[in-house]
C-alpha positions in Angstrom: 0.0 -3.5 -3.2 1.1 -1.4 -0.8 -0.8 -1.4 2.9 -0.9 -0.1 6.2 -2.8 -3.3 6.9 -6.0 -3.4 8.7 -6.5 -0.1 10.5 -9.8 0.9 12.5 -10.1 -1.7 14.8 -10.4 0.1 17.8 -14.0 1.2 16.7 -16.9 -1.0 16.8 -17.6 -1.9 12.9 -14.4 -0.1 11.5 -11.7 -2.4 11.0 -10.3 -1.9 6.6 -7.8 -2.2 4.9 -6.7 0.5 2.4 -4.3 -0.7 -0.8 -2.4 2.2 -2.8 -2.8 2.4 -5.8 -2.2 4.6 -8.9 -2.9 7.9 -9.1 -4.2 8.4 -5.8 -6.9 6.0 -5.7 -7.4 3.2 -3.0 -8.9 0.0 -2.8 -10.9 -0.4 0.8 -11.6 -3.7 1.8 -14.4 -4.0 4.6 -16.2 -7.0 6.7 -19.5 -7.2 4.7 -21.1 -6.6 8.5 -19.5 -3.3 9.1 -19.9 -2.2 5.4 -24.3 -2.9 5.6 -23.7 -1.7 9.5 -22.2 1.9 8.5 -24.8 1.8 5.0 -27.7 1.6 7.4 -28.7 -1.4 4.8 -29.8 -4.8 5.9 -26.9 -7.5 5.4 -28.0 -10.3 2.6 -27.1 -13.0 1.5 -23.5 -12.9 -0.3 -23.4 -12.4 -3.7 -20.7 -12.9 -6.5 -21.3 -9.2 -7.5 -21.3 -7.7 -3.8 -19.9 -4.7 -3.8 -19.8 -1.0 -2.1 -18.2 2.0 -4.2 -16.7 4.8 -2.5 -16.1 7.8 -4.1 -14.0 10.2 -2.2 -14.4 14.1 -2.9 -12.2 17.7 -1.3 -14.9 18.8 1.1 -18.1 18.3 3.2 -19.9 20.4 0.6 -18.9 18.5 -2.4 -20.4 15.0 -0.3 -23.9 17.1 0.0 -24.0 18.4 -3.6 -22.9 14.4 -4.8 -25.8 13.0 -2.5 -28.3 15.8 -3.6 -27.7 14.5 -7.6 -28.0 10.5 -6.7 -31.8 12.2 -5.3 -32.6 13.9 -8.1 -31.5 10.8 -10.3 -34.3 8.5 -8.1 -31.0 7.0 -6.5 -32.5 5.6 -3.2 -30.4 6.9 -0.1 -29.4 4.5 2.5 -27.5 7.3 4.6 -27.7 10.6 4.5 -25.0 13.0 4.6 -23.7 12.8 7.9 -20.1 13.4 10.5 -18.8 9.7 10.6 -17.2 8.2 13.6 -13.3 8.8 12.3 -13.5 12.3 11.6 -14.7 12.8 8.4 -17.9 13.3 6.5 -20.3 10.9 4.3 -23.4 9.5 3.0 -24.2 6.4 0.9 -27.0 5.7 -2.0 -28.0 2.5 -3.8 -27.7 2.8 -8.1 -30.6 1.0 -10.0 -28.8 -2.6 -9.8 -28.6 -2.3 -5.5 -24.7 -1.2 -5.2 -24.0 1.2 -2.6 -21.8 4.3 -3.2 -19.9 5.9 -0.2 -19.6 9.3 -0.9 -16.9 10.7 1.8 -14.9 13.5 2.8 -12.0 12.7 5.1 -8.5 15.1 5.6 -6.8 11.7 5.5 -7.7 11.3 1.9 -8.8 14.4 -0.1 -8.2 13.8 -3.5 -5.3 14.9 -5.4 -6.4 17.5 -8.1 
């Protein structure tokens, strides 16, 4: 799959990897530290089914309105809506089985239509 390799390691808790793949969507792979560190969720034990999800959407609005439905849906937030540390824009809630979804908004990698 192509890579850039790991990227972000000049910031505390940032080093990923990002694979292409079709259609515009991109695998993420992240220390489980930095992914509970940037969650603002305590790091548990490892899991077979450990996961995050990140969904990325065209603007800072469209992270808010996402964030605002996983509320109204009972989804518990474990970050709210908020500038991250590379540029961009983000929040992350829990579904009902405990997997976190990163909603995010970065120019790097809005969407295609």
């Amino acid at each position: 799959m192509p890579t850039r390799g790991i990227v972000g390691t000049e910031f505390e808790n940032g080093a990923v990897a990002f694979f292409e793949l079709r259609n515009g969507l991109k695998l993420a792979i992240y220390p489980r530290k930095d992914i509970a560190h940037e969650a603002k969720v305590a790091r548990g034990p490892s899991g077979s089914t450990e996961l995050a999800i990140g969904h990325n959407v065209a603007s800072r609005e469209e992270v808010d309105s996402v964030i605002a439905k996983a509320r109204r849906a009972d989804a518990a937030i474990a970050d709210p809506p908020h500038a991250t540390f590379r540029g961009g824009y983000a929040g992350t809630f829990a579904d009902p089985d405990g997997h976190l979804w990163e909603v995010a908004w970065n120019l790097q990698m809005v969407p295609e239509d």
